[in-house]
C-alpha positions as CSV (number, residue, x, y, z in Angstrom):
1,X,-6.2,15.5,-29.8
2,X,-5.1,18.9,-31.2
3,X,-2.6,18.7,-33.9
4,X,0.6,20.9,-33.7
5,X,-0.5,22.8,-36.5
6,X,-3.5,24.1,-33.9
7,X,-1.2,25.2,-31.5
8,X,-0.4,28.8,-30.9
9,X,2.8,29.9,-31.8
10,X,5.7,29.5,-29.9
11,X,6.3,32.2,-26.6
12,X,9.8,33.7,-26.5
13,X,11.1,30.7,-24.1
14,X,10.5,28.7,-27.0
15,X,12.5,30.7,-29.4
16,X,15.1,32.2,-27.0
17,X,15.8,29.1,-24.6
18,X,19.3,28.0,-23.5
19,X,21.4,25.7,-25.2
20,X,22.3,22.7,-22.8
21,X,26.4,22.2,-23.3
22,X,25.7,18.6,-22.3
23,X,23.7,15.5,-24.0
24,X,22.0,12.4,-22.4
25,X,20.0,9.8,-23.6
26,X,17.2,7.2,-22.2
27,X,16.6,4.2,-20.6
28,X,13.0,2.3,-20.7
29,X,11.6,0.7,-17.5
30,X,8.1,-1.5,-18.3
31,X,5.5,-0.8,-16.8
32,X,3.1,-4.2,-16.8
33,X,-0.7,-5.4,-16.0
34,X,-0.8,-8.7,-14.5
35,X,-3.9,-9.0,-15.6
36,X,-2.8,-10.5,-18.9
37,X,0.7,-10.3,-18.9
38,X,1.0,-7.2,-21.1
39,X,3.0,-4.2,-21.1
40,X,0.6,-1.0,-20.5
41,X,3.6,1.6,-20.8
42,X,7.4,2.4,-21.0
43,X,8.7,5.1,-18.8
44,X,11.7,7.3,-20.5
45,X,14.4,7.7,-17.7
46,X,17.3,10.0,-18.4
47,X,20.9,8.9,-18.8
48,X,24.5,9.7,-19.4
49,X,25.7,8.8,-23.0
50,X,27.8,6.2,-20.7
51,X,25.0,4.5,-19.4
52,X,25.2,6.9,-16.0
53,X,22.1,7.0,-13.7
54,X,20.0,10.5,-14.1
55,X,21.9,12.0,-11.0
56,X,24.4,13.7,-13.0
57,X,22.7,14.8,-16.0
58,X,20.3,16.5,-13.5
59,X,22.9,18.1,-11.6
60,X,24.1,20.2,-14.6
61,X,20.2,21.3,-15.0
62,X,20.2,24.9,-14.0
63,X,17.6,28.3,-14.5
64,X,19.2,29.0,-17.4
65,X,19.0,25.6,-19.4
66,X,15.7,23.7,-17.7
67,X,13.3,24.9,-20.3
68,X,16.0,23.2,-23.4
69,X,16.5,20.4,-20.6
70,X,12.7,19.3,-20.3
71,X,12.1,20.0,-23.7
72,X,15.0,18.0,-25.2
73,X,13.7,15.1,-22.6
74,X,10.6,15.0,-24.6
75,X,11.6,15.6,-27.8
76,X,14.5,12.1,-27.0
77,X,12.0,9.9,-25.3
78,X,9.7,9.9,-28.2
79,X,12.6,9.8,-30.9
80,X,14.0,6.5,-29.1
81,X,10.7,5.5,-28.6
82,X,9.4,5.5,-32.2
83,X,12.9,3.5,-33.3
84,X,12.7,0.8,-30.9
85,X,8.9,0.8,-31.9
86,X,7.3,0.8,-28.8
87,X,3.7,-0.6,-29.1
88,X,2.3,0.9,-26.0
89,X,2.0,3.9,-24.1
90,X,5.4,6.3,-23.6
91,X,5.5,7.6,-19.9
92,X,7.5,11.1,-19.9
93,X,8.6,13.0,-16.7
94,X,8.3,16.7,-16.9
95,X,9.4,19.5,-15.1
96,X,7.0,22.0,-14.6
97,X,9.1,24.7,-14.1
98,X,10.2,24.6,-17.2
99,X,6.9,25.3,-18.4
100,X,5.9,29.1,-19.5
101,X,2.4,28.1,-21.3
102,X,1.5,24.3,-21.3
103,X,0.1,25.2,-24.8
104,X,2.7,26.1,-26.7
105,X,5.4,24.5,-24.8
106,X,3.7,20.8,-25.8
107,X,4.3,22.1,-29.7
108,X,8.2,20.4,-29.8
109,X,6.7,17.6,-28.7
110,X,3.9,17.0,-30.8
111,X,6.2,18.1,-34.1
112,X,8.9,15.0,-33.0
113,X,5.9,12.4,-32.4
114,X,4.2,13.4,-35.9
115,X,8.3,13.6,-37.3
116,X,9.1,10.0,-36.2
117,X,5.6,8.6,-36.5
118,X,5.0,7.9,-32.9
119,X,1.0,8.3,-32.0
120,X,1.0,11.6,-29.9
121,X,-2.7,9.9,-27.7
122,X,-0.2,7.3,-26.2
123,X,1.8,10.2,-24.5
124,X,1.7,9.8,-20.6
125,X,2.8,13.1,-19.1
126,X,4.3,12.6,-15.2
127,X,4.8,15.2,-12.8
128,X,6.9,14.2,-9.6
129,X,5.8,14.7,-6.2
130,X,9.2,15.3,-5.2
131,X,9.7,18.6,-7.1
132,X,8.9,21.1,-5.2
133,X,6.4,23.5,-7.3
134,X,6.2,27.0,-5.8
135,X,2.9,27.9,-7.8
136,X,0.3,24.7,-7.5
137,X,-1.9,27.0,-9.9
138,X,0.7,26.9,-12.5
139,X,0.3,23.1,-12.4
140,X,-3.1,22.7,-12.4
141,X,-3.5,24.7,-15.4
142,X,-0.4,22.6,-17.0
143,X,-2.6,19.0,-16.3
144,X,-5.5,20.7,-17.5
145,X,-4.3,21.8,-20.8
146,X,-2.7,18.2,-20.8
147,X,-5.7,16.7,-20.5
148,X,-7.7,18.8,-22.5
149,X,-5.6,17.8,-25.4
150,X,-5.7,14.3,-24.7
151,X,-3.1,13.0,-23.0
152,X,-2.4,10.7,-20.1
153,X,-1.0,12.3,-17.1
154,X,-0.4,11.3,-14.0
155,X,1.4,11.7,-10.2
156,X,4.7,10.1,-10.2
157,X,6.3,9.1,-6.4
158,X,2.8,9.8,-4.7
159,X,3.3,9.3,-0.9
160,X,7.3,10.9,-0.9
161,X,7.1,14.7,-1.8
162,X,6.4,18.0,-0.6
163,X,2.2,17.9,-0.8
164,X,0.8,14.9,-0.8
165,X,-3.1,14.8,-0.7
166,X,-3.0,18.3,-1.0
167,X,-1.6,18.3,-4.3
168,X,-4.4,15.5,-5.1
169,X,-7.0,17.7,-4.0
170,X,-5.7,20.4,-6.9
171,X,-6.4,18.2,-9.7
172,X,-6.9,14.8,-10.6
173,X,-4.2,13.1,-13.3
174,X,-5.9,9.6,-15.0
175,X,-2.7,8.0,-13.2
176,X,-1.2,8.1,-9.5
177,X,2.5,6.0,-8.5
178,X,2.7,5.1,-5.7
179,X,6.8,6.0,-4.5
180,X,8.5,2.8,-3.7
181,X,9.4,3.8,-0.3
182,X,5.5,3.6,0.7
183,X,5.5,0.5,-0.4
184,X,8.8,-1.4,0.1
185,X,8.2,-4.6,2.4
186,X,4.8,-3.2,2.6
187,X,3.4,-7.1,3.2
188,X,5.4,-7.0,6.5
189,X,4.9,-3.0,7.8
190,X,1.1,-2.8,9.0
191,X,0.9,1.2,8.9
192,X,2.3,1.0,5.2
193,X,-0.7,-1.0,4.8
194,X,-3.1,1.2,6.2
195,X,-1.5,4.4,4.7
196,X,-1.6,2.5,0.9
197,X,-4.7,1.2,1.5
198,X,-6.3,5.0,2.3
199,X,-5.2,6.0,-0.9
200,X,-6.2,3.5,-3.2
201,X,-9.5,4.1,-1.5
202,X,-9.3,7.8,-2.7
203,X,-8.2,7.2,-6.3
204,X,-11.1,4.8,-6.8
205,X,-13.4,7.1,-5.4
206,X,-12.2,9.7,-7.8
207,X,-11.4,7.0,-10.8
208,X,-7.8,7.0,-10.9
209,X,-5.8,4.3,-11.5
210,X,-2.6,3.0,-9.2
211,X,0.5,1.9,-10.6
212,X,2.7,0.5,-7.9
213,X,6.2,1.3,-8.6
214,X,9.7,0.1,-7.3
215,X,8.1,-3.4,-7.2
216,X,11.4,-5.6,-5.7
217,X,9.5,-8.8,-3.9
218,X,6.6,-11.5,-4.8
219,X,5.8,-10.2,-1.2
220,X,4.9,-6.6,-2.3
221,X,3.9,-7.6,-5.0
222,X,1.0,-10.6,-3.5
223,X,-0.1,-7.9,-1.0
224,X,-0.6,-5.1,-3.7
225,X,-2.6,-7.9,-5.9
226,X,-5.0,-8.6,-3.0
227,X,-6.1,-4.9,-2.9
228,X,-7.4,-4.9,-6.7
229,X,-4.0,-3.2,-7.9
230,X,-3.2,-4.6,-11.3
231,X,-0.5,-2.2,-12.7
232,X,3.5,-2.5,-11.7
233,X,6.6,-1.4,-12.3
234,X,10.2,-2.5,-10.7
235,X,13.3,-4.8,-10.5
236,X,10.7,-7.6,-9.9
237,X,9.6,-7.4,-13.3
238,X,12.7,-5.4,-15.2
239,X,15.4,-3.1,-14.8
240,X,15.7,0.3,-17.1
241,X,17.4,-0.8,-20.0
242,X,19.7,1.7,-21.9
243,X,18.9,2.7,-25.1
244,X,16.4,-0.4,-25.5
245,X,13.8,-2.3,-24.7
246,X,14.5,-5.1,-22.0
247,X,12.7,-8.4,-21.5
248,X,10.0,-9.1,-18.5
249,X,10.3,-11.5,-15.9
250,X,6.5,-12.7,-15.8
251,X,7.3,-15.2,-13.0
């Protein structure tokens, strides 16, 4: 892991950037393994102050403010995280649009986990499939330089976005989420099956790990079990909680 102090100094996005004329906060959604009942990670979902879903904090995210949006996600998920003492890993969505140079743009990050006191090598980094990313390039070298450093990262809503495999084939995160759709009533819906089944075929063969996400029924979740998956997130389990951490439902 490279300390802040190793990074390069900030590019002129970092020192110019937008302020946002709005503030949010977080909500935590667990992420569990079933094979001992533990929770693997927390996954940071943006909020309104009021408790609002993402939709309209995101709606107010423009050219002008996405760098000072992405970077005051991180900066909050890890501040929360470190005072509700989170004991596992932190899952973060990024935009990578909002990235100029994945080294230097990380530094705000790294300064808040060393700040607060929250270990920067249980960082999970997400990318959503569902963004549409105009230079795939630009990403692979972001994940690269994520990795290189140390962190986690991984392909959130894998099976709903814009390239599919084909973003896949570009790099390879430690983590791939399978989107809820793909696998909602996927116990009853045989071409679901065969569809999810293909790619956890692929991730094994290139030693990434599945977390099933949007979990809602023992059905979906007894079907996803029988093919070796062992990480989940969804209602099944918990709902995000606002501003803390919420209880599992083991059952």
């Amino acid at each position: 892991m490279i300390s802040a102090s190793q990074q390069p100094k900030p590019c002129s996005a970092c020192q110019n950037g937008q302020s946002l004329g709005f503030d949010f906060t977080m909500a935590f959604q667990p992420i569990v393994d079933i094979r001992d009942n533990s929770i693997y990670a927390y996954e940071a979902l943006v909020r309104g102050l009021d408790g609002s879903g993402a939709g309209g904090i995101l709606a107010q995210v423009n050219d002008s403010n996405r760098y000072s949006f992405d970077q005051s996600c991180r900066v909050k998920a890890v501040e929360l995280a470190a005072r509700l003492n989170v004991p596992c890993f932190l899952s973060i969505n990024f935009m990578p649009n909002a990235v100029y140079q994945a080294a230097t743009c990380i530094r705000a990050t790294l300064e808040a986990a060393r700040r607060v006191g929250f270990p920067a090598d249980r960082l999970i980094f997400e990318v959503t499939e569902n963004e549409r990313v105009v230079d795939h390039g630009h990403l692979k070298a972001i994940m690269t330089e994520y990795k290189r450093q140390g962190f986690m990262t991984a392909i959130d809503d894998f099976g709903a976005g814009y390239a599919g495999l084909n973003l896949l084939a570009e790099f390879q995160p430690d983590i791939i989420k399978l989107d809820m759709e793909i696998i909602r009533d996927i116990d009853q819906h045989p071409v679901r099956q065969a569809i999810v089944q293909g790619i956890i075929g692929v991730a094994r063969t290139l030693n990434i790990d599945i977390i099933a996400e949007g979990i809602e029924s023992t059905g979906e979740l007894e079907f996803l079990k029988g093919l070796g998956v062992h990480l989940f997130q969804g209602y099944l389990f918990a709902k995000p909680a606002f501003q803390e951490l919420p209880e599992v439902n083991w059952s």
